[in-house]
C-alpha positions in Angstrom: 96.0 110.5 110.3 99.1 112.2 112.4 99.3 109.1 114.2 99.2 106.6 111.7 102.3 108.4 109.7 104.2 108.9 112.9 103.2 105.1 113.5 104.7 104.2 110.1 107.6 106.6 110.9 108.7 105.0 113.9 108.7 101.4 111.6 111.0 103.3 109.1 113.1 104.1 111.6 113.2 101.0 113.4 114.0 99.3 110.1 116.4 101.8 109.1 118.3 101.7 112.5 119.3 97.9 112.5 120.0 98.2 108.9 122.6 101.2 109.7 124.1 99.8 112.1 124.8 96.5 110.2 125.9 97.9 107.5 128.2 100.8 109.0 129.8 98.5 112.4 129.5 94.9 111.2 133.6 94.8 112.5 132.0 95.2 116.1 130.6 92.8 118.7 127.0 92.3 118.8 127.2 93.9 122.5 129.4 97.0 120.9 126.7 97.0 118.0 123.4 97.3 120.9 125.1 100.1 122.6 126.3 102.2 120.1 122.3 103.3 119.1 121.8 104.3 122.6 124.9 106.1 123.6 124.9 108.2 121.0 121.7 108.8 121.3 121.5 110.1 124.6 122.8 113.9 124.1 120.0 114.3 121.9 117.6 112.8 125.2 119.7 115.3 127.2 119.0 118.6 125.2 115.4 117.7 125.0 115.0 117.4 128.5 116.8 120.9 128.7 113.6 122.3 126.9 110.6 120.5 127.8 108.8 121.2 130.5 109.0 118.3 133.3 105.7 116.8 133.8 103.7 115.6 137.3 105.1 112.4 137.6 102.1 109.4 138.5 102.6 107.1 141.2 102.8 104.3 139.0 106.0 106.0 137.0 109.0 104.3 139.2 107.3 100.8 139.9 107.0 100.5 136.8 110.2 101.2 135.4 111.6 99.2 137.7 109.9 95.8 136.4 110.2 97.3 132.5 113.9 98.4 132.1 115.7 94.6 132.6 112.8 93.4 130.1 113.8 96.2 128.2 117.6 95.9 128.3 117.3 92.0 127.5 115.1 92.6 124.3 117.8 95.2 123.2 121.1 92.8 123.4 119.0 90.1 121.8 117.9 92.2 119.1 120.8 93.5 117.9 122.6 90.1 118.4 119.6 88.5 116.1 120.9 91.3 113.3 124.5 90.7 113.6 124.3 86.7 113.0 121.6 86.3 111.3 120.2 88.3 107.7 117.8 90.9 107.5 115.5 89.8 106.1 115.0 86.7 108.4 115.3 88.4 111.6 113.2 92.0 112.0 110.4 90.4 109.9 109.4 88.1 113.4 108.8 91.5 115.3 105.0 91.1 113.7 104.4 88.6 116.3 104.5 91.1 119.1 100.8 91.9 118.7 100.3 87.8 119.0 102.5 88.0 122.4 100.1 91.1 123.4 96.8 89.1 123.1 98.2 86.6 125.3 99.7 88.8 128.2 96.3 91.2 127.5 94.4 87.9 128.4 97.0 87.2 131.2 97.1 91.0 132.7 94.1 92.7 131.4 91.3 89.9 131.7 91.2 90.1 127.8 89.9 87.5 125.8 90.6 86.5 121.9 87.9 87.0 119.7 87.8 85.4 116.4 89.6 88.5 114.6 92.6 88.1 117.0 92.9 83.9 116.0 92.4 85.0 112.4 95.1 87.6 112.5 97.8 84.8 114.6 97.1 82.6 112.1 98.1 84.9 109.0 101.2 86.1 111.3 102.1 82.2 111.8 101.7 81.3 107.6 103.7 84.4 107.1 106.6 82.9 109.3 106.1 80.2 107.5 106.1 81.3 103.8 109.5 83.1 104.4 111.3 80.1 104.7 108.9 78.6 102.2 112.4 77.6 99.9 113.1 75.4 102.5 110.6 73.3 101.4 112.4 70.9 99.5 113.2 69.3 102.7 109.4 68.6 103.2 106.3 70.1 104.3 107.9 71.1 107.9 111.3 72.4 106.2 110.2 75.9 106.7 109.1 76.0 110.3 112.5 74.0 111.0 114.4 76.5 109.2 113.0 79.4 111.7 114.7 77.2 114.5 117.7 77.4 113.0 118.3 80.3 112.0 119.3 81.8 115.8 118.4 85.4 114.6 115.0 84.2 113.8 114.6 82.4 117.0 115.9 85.6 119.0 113.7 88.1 117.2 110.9 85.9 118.6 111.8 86.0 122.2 112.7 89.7 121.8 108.8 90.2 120.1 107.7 88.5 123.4 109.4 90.5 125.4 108.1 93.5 123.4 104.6 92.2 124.1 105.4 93.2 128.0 107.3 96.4 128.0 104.5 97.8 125.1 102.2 97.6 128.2 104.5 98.7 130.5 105.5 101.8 128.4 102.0 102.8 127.9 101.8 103.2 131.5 105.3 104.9 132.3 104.0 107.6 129.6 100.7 107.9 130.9 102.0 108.4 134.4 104.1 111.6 132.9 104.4 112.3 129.0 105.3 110.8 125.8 108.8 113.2 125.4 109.9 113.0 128.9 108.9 109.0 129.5 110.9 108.3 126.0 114.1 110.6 127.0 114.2 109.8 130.3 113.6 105.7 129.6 116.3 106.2 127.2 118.6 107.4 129.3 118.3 105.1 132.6 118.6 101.8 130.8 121.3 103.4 128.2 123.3 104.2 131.8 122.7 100.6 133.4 123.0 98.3 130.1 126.6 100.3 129.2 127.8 99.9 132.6 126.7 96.2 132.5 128.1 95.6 129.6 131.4 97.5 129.9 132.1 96.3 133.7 131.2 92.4 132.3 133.7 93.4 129.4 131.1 92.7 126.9 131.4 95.8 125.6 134.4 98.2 125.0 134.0 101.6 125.0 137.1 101.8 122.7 135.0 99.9 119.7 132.0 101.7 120.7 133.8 105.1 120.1 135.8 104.9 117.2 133.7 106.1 114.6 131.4 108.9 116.4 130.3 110.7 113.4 128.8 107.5 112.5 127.9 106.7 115.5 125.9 110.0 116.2 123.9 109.3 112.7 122.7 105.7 114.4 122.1 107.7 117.9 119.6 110.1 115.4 118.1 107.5 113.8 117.5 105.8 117.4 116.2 109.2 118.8 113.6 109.8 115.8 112.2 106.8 116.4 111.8 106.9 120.0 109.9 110.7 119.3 107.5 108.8 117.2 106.6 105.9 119.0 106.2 107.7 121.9 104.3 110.7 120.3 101.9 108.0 118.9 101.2 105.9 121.1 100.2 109.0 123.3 97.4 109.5 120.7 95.7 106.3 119.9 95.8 102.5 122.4 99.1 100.6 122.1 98.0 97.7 119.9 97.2 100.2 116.9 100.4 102.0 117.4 102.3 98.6 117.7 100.8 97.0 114.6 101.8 99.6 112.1 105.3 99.8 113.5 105.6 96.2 112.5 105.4 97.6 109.0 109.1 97.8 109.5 109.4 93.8 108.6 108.6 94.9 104.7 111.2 97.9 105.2 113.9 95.5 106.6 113.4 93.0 103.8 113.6 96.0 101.3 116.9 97.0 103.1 118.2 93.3 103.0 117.9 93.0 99.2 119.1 96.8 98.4 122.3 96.7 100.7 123.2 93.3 101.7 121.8 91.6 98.6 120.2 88.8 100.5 118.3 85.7 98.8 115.2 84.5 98.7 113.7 88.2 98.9 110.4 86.9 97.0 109.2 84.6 99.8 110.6 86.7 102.9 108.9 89.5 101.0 105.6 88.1 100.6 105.6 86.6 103.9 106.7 89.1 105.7 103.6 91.5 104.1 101.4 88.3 105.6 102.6 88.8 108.5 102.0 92.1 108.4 98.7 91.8 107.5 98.1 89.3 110.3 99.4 92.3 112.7 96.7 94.6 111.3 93.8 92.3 111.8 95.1 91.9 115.3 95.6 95.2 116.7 92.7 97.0 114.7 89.9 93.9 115.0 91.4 91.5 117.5 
């Protein structure tokens, strides 16, 4: 039961970060507003690796990281750039197709196959997608699927679920290769260093935009840090596809956050297709 509300924690979290940041920096670039989670939340990784105790570290730990942290960095930019152009409600929802990217690269990596379950629960995740743009169907029966293609955040928070559906597998291993708070911290911290100095040397970023509010800033690095600590706690205790499926609970918290603060439209049919979706996730990652 721990794992399940840490599970459902880290979708609360997930949710709640994107909506913070939207709603507190939407004067910023989308490359100010994907750095400023991270760099703020990196004194908190610093002071818990003061206190934990460093773990043996596998030999699997650094060739891993390696192939994970530009995956890792590219899902990040394109996340928050998905949130800054596009609504809520129409971007975070599309993370439930992770666990659909996961039976595919499980197939691909793992010599897993797709049972019935797992085709069931794509097919719930794919009506979901397409009963939150089901007011687009005025412009005919496909009017919904073409409104996911052009809505860019849409079509980002796709790729970025995809990529997800990689570094889930990779993380798994980077944590069993040392331990779920000094993997997280230390993950945190590497591709927080390389994806500022990317950014800042490109002049993507600017540290001056990034900076000016740090009060607010450190609440969206807290936010960011809790929800590492429970993903990475969790998915310590039970296999990555349970973990992963109940964190895309945070679709239904996103659309929630979409009608409350930004007062988004057409909540009803991102609402219930989101909790399709979501539903489509479970049968996935529990009978898939």
């Amino acid at each position: 039961m721990i794992w399940f509300l840490l599970s459902l924690g880290a979708a609360f979290f997930l949710a709640t970060n994107s909506a913070y940041v939207k709603r507190f920096f939407p004067d910023v670039s989308p490359w100010d507003l994907a750095l400023i989670p991270i760099i703020y939340a990196m004194p908190f990784c610093v002071v818990t690796l003061l206190f934990i105790d460093i773990p043996p570290i596998g030999p699997g730990f650094v060739p891993t990281l390696a192939w994970v942290l530009p995956l890792i960095m590219a899902a990040i930019v394109l996340h928050f750039r998905a949130i800054h152009v596009s609504p809520l409600s129409l971007t975070l929802p599309f993370l439930s197709f992770t666990p659909v990217f996961v039976l595919f690269t499980g197939d691909l990596i793992l010599n897993e196959q797709i049972n019935s379950n797992g085709i069931t629960g794509i097919l719930l995740v794919v009506a979901g997608g397409y009963i939150i743009n089901l007011d687009a169907v005025r412009n005919g029966f496909l009017g919904p699927l073409k409104a996911i293609w052009h809505e860019p955040g849409s079509v980002m928070m796709l790729i970025v679920a995809a990529l997800y559906g990689l570094t889930s597998v990779g993380g798994k291993v980077i944590i069993l290769e040392s331990s779920p708070l000094f993997a997280g911290t230390v993950l945190l911290c590497v591709y927080g260093i390389f994806l500022t100095l990317i950014l800042v040397v490109t002049s993507k970023a600017s540290l001056k935009a990034i900076l000016r509010k740090p009060l607010l800033g450190f609440g969206a690095g807290l936010i960011l840090f809790l929800e590492l600590i429970c993903h990475n706690l969790t998915i310590s205790m039970v296999t990555a596809a349970y973990m992963i499926t109940i964190k895309r609970m945070a679709g239904i918290f996103s659309v929630l956050y979409g009608w409350l603060l930004f007062r988004e439209q057409g909540i009803r049919y991102r609402l219930l297709g989101t909790a399709i979706m979501t539903a489509g996730a479970v049968v996935i990652g529990l009978f898939g």
